[in-house]
N, C-alpha and C positions, 0 to 999 in steps of 0.2 A: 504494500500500500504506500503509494506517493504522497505525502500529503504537505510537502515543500517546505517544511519550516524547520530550523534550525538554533535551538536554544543554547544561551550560555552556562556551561555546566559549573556545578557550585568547585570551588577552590579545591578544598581535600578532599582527596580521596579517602583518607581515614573516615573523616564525618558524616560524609557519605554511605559509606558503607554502616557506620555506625547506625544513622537514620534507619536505612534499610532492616538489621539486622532488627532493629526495636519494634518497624512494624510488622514483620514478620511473628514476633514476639507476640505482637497484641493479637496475631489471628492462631496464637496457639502450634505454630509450625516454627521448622527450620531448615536451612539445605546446606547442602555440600560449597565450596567456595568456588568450583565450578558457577554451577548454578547461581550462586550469590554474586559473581561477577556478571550473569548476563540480569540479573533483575535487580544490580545498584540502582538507586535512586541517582538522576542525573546524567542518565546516561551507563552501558554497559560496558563494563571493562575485563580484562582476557581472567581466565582463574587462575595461572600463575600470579597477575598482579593482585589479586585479591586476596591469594595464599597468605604472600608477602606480609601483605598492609593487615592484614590479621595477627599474623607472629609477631608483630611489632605494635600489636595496640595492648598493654596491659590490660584493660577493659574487657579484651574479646578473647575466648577458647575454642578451639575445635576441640569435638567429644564427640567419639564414636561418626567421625568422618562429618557434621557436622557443625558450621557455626554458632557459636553462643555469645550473649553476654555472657562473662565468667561468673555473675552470680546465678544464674539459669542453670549451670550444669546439673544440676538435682532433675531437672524435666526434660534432657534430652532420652532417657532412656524411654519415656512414653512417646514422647516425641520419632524416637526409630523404629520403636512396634509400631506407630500408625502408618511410619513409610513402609515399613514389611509386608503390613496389609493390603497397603494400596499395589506394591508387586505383586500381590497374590490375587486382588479382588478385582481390582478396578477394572480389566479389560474387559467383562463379560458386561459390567453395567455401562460401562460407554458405551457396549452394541444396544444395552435394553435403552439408555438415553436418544439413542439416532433413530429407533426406533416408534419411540414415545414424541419426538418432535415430527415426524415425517408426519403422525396422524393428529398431532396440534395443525398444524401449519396445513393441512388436506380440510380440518372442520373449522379452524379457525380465521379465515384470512384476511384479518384485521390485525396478527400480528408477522410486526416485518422483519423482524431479529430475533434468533434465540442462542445463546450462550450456556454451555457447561461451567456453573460459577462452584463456588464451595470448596468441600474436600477433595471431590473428584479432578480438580480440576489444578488444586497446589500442589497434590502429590500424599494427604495422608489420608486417605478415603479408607471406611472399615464395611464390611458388609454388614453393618448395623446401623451404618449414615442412610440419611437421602440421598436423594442426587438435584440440588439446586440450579435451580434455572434460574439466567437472565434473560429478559422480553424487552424490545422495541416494539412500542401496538401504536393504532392507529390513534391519533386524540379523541377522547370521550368513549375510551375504549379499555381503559386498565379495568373496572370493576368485573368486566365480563372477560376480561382475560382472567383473574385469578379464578373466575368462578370454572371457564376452560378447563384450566390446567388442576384444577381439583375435581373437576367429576369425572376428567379422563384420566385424572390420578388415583382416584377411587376406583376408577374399572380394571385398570393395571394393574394395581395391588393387589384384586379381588385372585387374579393368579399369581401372585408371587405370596400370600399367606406363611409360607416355612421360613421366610426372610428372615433373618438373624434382625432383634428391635432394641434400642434402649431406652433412655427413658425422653427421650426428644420425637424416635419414632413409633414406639407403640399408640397404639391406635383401636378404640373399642370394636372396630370389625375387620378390617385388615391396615396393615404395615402404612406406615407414611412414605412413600416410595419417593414418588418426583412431585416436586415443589417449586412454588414461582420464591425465589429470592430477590430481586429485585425488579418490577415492572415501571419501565419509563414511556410514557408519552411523547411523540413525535414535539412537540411543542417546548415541552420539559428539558428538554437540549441543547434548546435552541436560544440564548447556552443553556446550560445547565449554573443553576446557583451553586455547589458547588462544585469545586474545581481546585481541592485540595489532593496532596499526598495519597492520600487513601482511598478517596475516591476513583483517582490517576491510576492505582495499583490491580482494585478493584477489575477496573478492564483490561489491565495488561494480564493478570492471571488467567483470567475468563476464555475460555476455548469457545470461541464462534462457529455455532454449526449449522446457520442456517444466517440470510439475510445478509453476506459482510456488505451492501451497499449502506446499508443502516448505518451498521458499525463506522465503516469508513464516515457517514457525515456527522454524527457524533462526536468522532475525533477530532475534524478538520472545522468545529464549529465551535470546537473550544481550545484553544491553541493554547492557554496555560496548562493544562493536562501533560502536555509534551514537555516542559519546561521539568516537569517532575519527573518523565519518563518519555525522553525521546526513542524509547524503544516503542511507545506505539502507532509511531510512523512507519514501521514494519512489520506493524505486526502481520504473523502468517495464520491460515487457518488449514489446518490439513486435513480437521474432520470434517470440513463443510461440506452441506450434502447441497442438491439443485431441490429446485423447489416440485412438490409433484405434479404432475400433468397434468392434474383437476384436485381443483379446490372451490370448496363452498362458496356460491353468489354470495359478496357483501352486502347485498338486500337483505340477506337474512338477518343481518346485524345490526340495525337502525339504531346508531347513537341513544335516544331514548331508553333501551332494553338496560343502561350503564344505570339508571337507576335504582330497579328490582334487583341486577345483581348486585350491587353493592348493600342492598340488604340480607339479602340472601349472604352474601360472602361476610358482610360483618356477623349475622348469627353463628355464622359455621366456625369465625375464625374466635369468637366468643366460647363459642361450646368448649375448641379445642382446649384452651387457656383453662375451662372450669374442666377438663381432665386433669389436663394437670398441678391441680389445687393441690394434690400433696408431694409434689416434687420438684421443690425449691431448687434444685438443681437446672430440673429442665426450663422452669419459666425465669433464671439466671438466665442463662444462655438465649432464650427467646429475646429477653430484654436485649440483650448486649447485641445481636446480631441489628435488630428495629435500629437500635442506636447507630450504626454503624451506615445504616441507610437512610435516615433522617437526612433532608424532609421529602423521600419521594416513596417512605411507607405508608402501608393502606390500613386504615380503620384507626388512625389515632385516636380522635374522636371517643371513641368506643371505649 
């Protein structure tokens, strides 16, 4: 993806990578310094030189072939079972993910973009995760995308039942399988409010596999984005699929319908919350992710 702009990268390299390594921190992961040189904040630098600028920062450890802050070392070991898992698990749920978007985007086509976001998508995915999706939908169109991507995530599940659950995915009649994590509006972009660090990182993690012409004006409509990660003016999509040969008349869709689902989708998304009334753990985590997508979460309100 060309998207022509060329930002000034911050001074050190130490800091940078520092930056990096802290928000990687706040999403609960960590990588190899390979890896940590192609996903520096401010630009991507080779893994020998991030090796380096690591062995020389007192602050920062490698443990267990992984970067840390050195007071983190206590969490890289949960931190390596998650990446162990994600070798073991994740390719099978990528196929049910490409699968699961091909009959979104056939019954829904009001949404122009979808994205592999979450664990599956930074590398520590368990067969007890979901598999999170990000959506570009039409404007006046997010209420009935979540509502979409949840009743064809109920039928989905309804055959994967034996699915290993915890306490984020169990679910009073089948598994929490595929979930919208972040739905944006065509409008919402344009720019986007914000246009910090993590939101920056956000997309650069995200595996596009359906829509990159979305993705691409997203990018190119908010050109501070790149300033935090000029890596996603290249960004590549290997899993992207072509859109299917027939998909649902948009007549079916009338702007209007965004208001019953949005009731519809705040009861449901209510109900789930009063599941999990006694597992402070899970509705921890619920909070912290809403947080992290503020302000283009749905049913605040609520």
């Amino acid at each position: 993806m060309a998207v022509g702009y060329l930002g000034e990268r911050p001074a050190a390299v130490s800091d940078r990578l520092r930056r990096t390594i802290a928000l990687l921190r706040r999403r609960g992961y960590a990588v190899t310094p390979a890896r940590l040189g192609e996903l520096c904040l401010g630009g991507a630098i080779s893994g020998p030189e991030a090796q380096w600028t690591v062995a020389a920062d007192p602050g920062l450890a490698v443990s267990e072939g992984l970067v840390v802050e050195r007071d983190a070392i206590g969490e890289v070991e949960a931190i390596r079972a998650r990446a162990t898992s994600h070798c073991r698990d994740s390719a099978a749920y990528v196929e049910m993910a490409l699968a699961f978007v091909r009959t979104l985007v056939a019954i829904a086509p009001f949404v122009r973009s979808v994205s592999i976001a979450g664990s599956l998508a930074s590398g520590g995915f368990r067969a007890s995760d979901d598999v999170d999706l990000n959506l570009i939908v039409d404007d006046g169109h997010r209420h009935l995308a979540y509502v979409a991507v949840n009743a064809l995530g109920l039928a989905h599940a309804m055959r994967h039942r034996s699915k290993p659950v915890d306490d984020l995915t169990r679910r009073p009649i089948a598994p929490r399988l595929m979930t919208a994590n972040l739905i944006l509006e065509r409008s919402q972009y344009l720019p986007l409010v914000r246009q910090d660090e993590d939101m920056a990182f956000e997309l650069l993690v995200a595996e596009p596999v359906f829509g990159m012409e979305a993705y691409r004006e997203l990018v190119e409509a908010n050109e501070p984005l790149l300033e935090h990660f000029p890596q996603l003016a290249g960004k590549q999509a290997p899993l992207l699929i072509d859109a299917p040969p027939r998909r649902a008349p948009e007549s079916l869709y009338p702007a209007f319908l965004d208001i019953p689902a949005e009731l519809a989708g705040s009861a449901a998304w209510r109900y789930m919350q009063w599941t999990r009334r006694h597992r402070p753990h899970a509705l921890a985590r619920v909070a912290y992710v809403r947080a992290t997508m503020r302000p283009y979460t749905l049913f605040d309100a609520s």
